[in-house]
C-alpha positions as CSV (number, residue, x, y, z in Angstrom):
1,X,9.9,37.2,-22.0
2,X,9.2,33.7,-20.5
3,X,11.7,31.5,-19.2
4,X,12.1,28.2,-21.2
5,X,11.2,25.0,-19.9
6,X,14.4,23.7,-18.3
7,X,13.6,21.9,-14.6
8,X,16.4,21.7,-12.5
9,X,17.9,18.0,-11.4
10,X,15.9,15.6,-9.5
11,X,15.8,12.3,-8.2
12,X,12.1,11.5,-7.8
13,X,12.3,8.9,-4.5
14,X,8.5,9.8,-3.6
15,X,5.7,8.1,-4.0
16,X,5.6,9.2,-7.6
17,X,6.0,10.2,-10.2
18,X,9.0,9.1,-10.5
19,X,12.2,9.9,-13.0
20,X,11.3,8.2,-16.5
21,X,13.6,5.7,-18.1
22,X,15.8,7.6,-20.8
23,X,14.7,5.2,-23.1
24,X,10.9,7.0,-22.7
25,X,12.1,10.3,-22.9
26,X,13.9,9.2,-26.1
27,X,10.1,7.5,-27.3
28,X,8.5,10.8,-26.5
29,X,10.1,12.8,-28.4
30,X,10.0,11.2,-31.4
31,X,7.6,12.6,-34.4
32,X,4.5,12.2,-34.5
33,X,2.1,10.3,-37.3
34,X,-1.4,10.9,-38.5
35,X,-3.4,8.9,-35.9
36,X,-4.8,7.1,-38.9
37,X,-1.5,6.0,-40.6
38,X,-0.8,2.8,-41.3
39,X,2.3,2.6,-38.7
40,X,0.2,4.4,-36.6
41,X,-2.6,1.6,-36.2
42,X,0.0,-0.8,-36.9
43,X,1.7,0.5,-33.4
44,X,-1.4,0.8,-31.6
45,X,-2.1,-2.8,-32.0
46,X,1.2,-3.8,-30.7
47,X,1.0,-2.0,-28.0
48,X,-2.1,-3.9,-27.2
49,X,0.0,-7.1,-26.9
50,X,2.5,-5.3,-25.5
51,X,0.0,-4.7,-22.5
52,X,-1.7,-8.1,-22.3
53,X,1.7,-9.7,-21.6
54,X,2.1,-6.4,-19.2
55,X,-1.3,-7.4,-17.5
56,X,-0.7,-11.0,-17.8
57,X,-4.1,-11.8,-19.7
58,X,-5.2,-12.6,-22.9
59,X,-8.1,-9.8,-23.0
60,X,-8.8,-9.1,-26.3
61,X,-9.8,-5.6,-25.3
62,X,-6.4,-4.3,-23.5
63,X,-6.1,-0.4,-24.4
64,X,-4.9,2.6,-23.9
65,X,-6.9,5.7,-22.0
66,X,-5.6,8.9,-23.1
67,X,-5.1,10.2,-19.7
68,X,-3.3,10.0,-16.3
69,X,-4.1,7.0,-14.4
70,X,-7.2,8.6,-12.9
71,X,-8.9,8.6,-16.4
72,X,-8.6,4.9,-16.3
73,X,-9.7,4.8,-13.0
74,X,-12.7,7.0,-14.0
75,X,-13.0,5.3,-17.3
76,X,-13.3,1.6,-15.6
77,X,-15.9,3.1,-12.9
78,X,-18.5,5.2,-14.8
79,X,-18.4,2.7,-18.0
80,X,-19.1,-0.5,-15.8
81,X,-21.9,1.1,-13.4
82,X,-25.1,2.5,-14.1
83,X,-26.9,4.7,-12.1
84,X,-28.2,2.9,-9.4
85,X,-26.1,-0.5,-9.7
86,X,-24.4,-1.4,-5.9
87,X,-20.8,-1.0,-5.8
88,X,-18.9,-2.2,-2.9
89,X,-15.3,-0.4,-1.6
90,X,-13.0,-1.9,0.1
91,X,-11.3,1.4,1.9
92,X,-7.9,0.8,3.2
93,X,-6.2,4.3,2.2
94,X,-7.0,7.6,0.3
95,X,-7.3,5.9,-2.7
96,X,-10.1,3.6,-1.9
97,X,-11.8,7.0,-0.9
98,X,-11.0,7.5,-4.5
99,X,-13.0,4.7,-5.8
100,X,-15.6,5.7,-3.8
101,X,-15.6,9.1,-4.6
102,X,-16.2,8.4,-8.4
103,X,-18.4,5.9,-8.4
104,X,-20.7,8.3,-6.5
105,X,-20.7,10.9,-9.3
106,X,-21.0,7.9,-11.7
107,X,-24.5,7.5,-9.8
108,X,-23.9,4.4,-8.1
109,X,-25.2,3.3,-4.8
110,X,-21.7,3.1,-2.8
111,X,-21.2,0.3,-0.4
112,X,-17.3,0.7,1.8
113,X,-15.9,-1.1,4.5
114,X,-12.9,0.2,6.1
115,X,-10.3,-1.1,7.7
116,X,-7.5,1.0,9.8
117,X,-4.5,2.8,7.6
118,X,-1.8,0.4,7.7
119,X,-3.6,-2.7,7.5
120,X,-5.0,-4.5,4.7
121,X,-8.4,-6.7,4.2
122,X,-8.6,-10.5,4.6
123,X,-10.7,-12.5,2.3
124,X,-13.2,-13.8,4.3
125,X,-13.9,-9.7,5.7
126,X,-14.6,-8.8,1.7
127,X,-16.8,-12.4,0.5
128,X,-18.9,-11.3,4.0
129,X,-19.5,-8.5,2.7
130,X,-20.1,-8.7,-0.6
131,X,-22.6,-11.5,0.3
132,X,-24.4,-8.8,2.6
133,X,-23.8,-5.9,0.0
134,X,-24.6,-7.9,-3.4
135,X,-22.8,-5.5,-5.7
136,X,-22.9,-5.7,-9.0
137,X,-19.2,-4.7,-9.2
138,X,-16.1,-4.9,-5.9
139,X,-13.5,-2.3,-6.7
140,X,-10.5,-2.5,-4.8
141,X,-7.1,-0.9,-4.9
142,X,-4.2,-3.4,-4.9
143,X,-1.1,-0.8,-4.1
144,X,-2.1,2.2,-2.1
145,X,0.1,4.5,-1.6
146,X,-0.9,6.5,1.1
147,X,-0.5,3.7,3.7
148,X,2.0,1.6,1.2
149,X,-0.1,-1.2,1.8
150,X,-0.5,-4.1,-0.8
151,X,-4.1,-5.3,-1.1
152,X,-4.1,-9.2,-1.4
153,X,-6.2,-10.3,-4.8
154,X,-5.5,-13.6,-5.4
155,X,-8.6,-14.9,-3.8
156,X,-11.2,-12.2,-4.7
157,X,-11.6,-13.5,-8.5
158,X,-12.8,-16.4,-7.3
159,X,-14.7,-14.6,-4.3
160,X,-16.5,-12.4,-7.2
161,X,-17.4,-15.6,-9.2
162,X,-19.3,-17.3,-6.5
163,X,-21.6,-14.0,-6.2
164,X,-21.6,-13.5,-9.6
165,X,-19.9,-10.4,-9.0
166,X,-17.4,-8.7,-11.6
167,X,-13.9,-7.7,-10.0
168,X,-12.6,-4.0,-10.8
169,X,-8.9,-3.0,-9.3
170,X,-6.7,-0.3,-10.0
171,X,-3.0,-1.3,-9.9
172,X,-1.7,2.5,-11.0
173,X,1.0,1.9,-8.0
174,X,1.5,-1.7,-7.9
175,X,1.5,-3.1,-11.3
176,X,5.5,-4.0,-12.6
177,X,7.0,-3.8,-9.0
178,X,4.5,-6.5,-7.5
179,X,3.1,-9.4,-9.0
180,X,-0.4,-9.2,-10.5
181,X,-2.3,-12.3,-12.7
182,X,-5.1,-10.9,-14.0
183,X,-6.2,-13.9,-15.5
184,X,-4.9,-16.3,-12.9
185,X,-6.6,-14.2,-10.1
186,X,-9.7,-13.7,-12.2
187,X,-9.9,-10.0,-12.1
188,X,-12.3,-8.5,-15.0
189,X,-10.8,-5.1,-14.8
190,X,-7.6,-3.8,-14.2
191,X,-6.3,-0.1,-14.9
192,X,-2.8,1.5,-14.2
193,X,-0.4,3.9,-15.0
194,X,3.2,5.3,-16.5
195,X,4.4,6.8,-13.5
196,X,5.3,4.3,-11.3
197,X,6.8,0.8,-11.7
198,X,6.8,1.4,-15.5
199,X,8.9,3.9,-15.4
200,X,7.4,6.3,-17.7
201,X,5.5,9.9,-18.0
202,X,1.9,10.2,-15.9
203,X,-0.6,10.9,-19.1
204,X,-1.4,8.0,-20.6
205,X,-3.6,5.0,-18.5
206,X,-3.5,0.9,-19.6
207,X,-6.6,-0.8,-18.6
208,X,-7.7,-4.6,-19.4
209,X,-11.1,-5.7,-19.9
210,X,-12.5,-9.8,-19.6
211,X,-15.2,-11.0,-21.9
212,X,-17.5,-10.0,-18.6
213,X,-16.9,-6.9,-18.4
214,X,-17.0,-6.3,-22.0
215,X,-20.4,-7.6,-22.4
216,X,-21.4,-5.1,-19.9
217,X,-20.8,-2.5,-22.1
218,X,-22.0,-3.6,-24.8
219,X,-25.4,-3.6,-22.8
220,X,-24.7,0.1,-22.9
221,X,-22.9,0.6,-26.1
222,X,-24.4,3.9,-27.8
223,X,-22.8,5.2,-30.7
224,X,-22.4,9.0,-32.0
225,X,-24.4,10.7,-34.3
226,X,-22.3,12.1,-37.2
227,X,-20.1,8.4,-37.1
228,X,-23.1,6.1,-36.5
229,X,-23.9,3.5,-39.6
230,X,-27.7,2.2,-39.7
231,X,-27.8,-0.4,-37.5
232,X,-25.6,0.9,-35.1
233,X,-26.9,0.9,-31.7
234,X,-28.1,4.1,-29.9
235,X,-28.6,3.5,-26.0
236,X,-31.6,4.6,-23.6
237,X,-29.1,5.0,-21.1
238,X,-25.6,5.9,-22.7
239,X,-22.2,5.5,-20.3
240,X,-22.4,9.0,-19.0
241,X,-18.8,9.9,-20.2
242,X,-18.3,10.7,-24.2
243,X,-14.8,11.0,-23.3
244,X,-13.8,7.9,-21.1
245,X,-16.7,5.7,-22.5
246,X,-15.2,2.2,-23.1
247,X,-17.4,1.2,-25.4
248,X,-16.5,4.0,-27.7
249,X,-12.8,3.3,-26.6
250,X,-13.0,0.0,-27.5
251,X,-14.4,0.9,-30.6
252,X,-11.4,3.0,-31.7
253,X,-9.1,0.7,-30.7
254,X,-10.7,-1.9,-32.6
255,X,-11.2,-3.6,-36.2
256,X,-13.8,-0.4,-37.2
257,X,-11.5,2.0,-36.0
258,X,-14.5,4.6,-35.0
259,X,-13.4,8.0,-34.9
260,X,-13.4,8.9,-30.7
261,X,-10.5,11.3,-30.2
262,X,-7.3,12.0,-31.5
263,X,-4.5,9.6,-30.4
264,X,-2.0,11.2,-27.8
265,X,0.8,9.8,-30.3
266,X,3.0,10.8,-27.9
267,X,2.3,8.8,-24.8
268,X,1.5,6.1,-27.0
269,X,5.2,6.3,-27.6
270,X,6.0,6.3,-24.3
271,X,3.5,3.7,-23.4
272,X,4.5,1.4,-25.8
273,X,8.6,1.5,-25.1
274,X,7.7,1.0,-21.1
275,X,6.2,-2.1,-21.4
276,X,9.0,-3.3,-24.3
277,X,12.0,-1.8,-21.5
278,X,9.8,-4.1,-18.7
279,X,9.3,-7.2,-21.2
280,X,12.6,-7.2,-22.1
281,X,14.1,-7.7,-18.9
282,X,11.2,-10.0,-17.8
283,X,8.0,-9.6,-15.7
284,X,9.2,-11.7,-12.8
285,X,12.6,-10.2,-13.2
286,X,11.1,-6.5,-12.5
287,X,9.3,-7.6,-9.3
288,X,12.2,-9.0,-8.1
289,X,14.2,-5.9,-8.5
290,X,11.4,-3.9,-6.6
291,X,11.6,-6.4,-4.1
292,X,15.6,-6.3,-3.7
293,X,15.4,-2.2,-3.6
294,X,12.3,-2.4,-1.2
295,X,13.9,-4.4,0.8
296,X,17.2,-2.5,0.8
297,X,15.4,0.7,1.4
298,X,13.6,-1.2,4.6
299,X,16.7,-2.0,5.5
300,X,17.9,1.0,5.6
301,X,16.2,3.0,7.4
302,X,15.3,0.5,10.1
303,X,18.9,0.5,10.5
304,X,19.1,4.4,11.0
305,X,16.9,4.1,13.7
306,X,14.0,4.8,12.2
307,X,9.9,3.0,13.0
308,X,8.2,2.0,9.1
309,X,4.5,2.4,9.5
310,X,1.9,-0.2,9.1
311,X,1.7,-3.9,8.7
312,X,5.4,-4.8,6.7
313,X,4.3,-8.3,5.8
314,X,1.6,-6.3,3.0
315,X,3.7,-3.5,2.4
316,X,4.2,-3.0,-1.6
317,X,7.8,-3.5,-2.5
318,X,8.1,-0.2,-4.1
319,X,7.5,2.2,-1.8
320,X,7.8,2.2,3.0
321,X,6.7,4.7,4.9
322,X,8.6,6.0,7.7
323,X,7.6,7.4,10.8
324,X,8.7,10.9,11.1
325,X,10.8,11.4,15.2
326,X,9.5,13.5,17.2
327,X,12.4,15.8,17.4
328,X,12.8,16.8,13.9
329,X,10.2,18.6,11.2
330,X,9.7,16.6,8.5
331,X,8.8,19.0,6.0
332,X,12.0,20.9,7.1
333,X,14.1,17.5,6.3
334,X,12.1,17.2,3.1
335,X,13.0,20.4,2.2
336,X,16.8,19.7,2.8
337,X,16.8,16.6,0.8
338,X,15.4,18.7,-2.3
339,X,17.6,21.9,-1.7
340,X,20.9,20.0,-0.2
341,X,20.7,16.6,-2.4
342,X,18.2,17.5,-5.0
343,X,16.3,14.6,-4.0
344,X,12.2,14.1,-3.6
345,X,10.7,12.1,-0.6
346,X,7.1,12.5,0.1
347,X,4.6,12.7,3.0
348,X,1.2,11.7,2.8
349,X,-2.4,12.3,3.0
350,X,-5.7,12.7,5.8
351,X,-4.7,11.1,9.0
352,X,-0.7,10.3,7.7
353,X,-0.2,14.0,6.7
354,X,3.4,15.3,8.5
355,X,3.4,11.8,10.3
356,X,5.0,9.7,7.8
357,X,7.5,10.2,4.8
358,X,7.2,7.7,1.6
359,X,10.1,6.7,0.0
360,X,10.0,5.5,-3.4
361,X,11.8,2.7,-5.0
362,X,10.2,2.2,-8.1
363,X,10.3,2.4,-12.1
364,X,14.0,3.4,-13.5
365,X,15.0,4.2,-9.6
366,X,14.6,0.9,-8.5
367,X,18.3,0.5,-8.7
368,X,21.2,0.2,-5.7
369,X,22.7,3.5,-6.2
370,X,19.6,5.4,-6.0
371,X,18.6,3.6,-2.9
372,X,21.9,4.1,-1.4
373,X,22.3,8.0,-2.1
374,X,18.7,8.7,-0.8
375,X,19.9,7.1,2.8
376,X,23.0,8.9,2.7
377,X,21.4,11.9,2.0
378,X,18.6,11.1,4.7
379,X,21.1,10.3,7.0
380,X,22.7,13.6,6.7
381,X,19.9,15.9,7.0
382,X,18.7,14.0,10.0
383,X,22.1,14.7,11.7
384,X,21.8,18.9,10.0
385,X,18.2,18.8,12.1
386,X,20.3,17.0,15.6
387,X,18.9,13.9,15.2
388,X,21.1,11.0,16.3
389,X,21.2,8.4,13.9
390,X,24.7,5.9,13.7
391,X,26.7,7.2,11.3
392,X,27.0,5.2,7.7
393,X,24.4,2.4,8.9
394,X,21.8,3.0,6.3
395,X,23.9,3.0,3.4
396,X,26.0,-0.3,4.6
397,X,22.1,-2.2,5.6
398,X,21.3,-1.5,1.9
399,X,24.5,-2.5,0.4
400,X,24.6,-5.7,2.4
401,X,21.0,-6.8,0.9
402,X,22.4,-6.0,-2.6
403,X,24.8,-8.3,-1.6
404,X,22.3,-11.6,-0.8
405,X,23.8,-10.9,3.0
406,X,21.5,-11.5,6.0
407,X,21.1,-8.0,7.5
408,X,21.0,-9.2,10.8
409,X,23.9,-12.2,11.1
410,X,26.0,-10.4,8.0
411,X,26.2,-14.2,6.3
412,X,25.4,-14.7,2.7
413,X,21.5,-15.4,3.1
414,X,20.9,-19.4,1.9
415,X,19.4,-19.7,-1.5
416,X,15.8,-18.7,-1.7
417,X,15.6,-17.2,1.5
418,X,14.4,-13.6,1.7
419,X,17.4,-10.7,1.3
């Protein structure tokens, strides 16, 4: 006979996923309802406003993708190009490989520019090339989190306008713990994710679309036989996804309610009650909390001694990476912090792999006493492997930014000044 699903204690301090707000797992298991019901479409459309405010647009077609955050990724890409259309990558990280990757299968012509790991892209190096590229979308990662590196976007809407280009990102790792204006910035496309800063379950995948990008599928818009009404259109050259096409998505989600799949009622749930737990404490409230545990975590393990890898000043709040010394094996200390502390840090991908850890400070463990007993914990495997570190100095760097206290001088920093 089979064991029963029971997993052992964890503090998820990765790169994610990490541990979901109680108030989710509550939301998830809660019963389920016909996905026709009239609480049932009732809760889908609040979740839709729910989302917008999330987003921080007013896009009337803000949904859910039944999926992780790789649907919506997927979703986004093979919905807004055709095969053929220019694309243009920034690459910065694995994940911009990502991008790339999909949009190939999607049967795009793939443009990237890269830039080293650990650094990020100014303006000017994207508008030159998407002059030279003349994409018909840019697709760009804000928060990757192989590197930890926080893409600037704040310029590219308006970058994107002057070429008449439309603006794609995918904020699965950034969006909550950093800010992000979709309307403001003028990004057309945004997707995300549970299982990071909103402190919720991978499997279900927000995504926001302009009017632009909207009418874009409509261009392509290509509804199913057995649900298709006379003058309902039927497309030469359909999205090449039945699953994650957005027209059809959008469809469901909308006033007609067109029968596309049945509703995962479940991470609906769980979508929904993370963005009411992030809207109720308030959007600018949540980044700041990533920013104070970021920073505390920084802090931290600066203060043991130990080099963070790549350029700080665009690091994402919610997660550092640490250069693994020379004398120790860092999937031996990784190991210790699971076994000894039952505690999760991560290492990363390509040329990072067994150079770096990644710490996590994000979602529900954004908090002061998670940052606190993951650098006591690192602390004391690093000392169990012989490597010197002063003893305590972590844990009282942290504390001290909890505190508002300059980590350098020990003075209550001035108001407004950085922790």
């Amino acid at each position: 006979m089979t064991q029963p699903v029971n997993p052992p204690a964890r503090l998820l301090m990765g790169p994610g996923p990490i541990d979901a707000d109680p108030r989710v797992l509550r939301a998830l298991s809660t019963p389920l309802v016909g996905q026709y019901d009239p609480w049932m479409t009732a809760t889908m459309t609040a979740t839709q406003e729910l989302y917008r405010q999330v987003f921080g647009t007013r896009n009337d077609a803000t949904v859910l993708v039944d999926g992780t955050s790789r649907a919506g990724i997927e979703a986004a890409l093979v919905s807004l190009l055709a095969p053929g259309d220019r694309v243009l990558v920034p690459v910065f990280g694995r994940f911009g490989h990502l991008l790339a990757e999909i949009a190939t299968r999607a049967g795009a012509e793939v443009h990237t520019i890269e830039t080293e790991w650990g650094q990020v892209f100014p303006p000017s190096v994207i508008e030159e090339a998407v002059r030279r590229v003349r994409p018909k979308v840019l697709a760009v990662v804000q928060g990757d989190t192989s590197t930890t590196m926080n893409q600037p976007l704040d310029e590219l809407g308006a970058i994107c306008e002057r070429h008449g280009v439309l603006l794609y990102t995918d904020a699965t790792a950034s969006i909550g713990g950093n800010p992000l204006e979709t309307d403001a910035w003028g990004i057309d496309v945004v997707s995300a994710g549970l299982q990071k800063c909103l402190g919720g379950p991978s499997g279900s995948a927000p995504i926001t679309l302009s009017p632009r990008a909207v009418a874009v599928l409509d261009g392509r818009r290509s509804i199913e036989a057995g649900i298709r009404e006379a003058d309902d259109v039927v497309s030469e050259h359909p999205i090449r996804s039945n699953y994650l096409d957005l027209a059809m998505i959008l469809d469901y989600w909308g006033p007609r309610r067109l029968n596309h799949h049945t509703e995962a009622a479940s991470m609906l749930y769980a979508a929904n009650e993370c963005a009411r737990i992030l809207l109720e404490e308030g959007r600018e409230a949540v980044v700041e909390r990533h920013a104070t545990a970021g920073r505390a975590m920084l802090a931290g393990v600066e203060a043991l001694g130990l080099r963070v890898f790549g350029d700080v000043a665009h690091k994402m709040h919610n997660v550092v990476a640490v250069e693994i010394p020379d004398d120790v094996v860092g999937d031996q200390v990784r190991g210790a912090m699971l076994e000894d502390h039952g505690i999760e840090i991560g290492t990363s991908f390509g040329p990072l792999h067994g150079r770096v850890w990644r710490i996590g400070t994000m979602g529900y463990n954004a908090r002061k006493d998670t940052v606190v007993r993951t650098l006591a914990a690192l602390e004391h495997c690093l000392r169990r492997a012989e490597h010197a570190v002063p003893q305590g100095a972590g844990v009282d760097a942290a504390l001290d930014v909890h505190a508002g206290l300059d980590v350098e001088t020990g003075r209550t920093a001035p108001v407004g000044a950085p922790a």
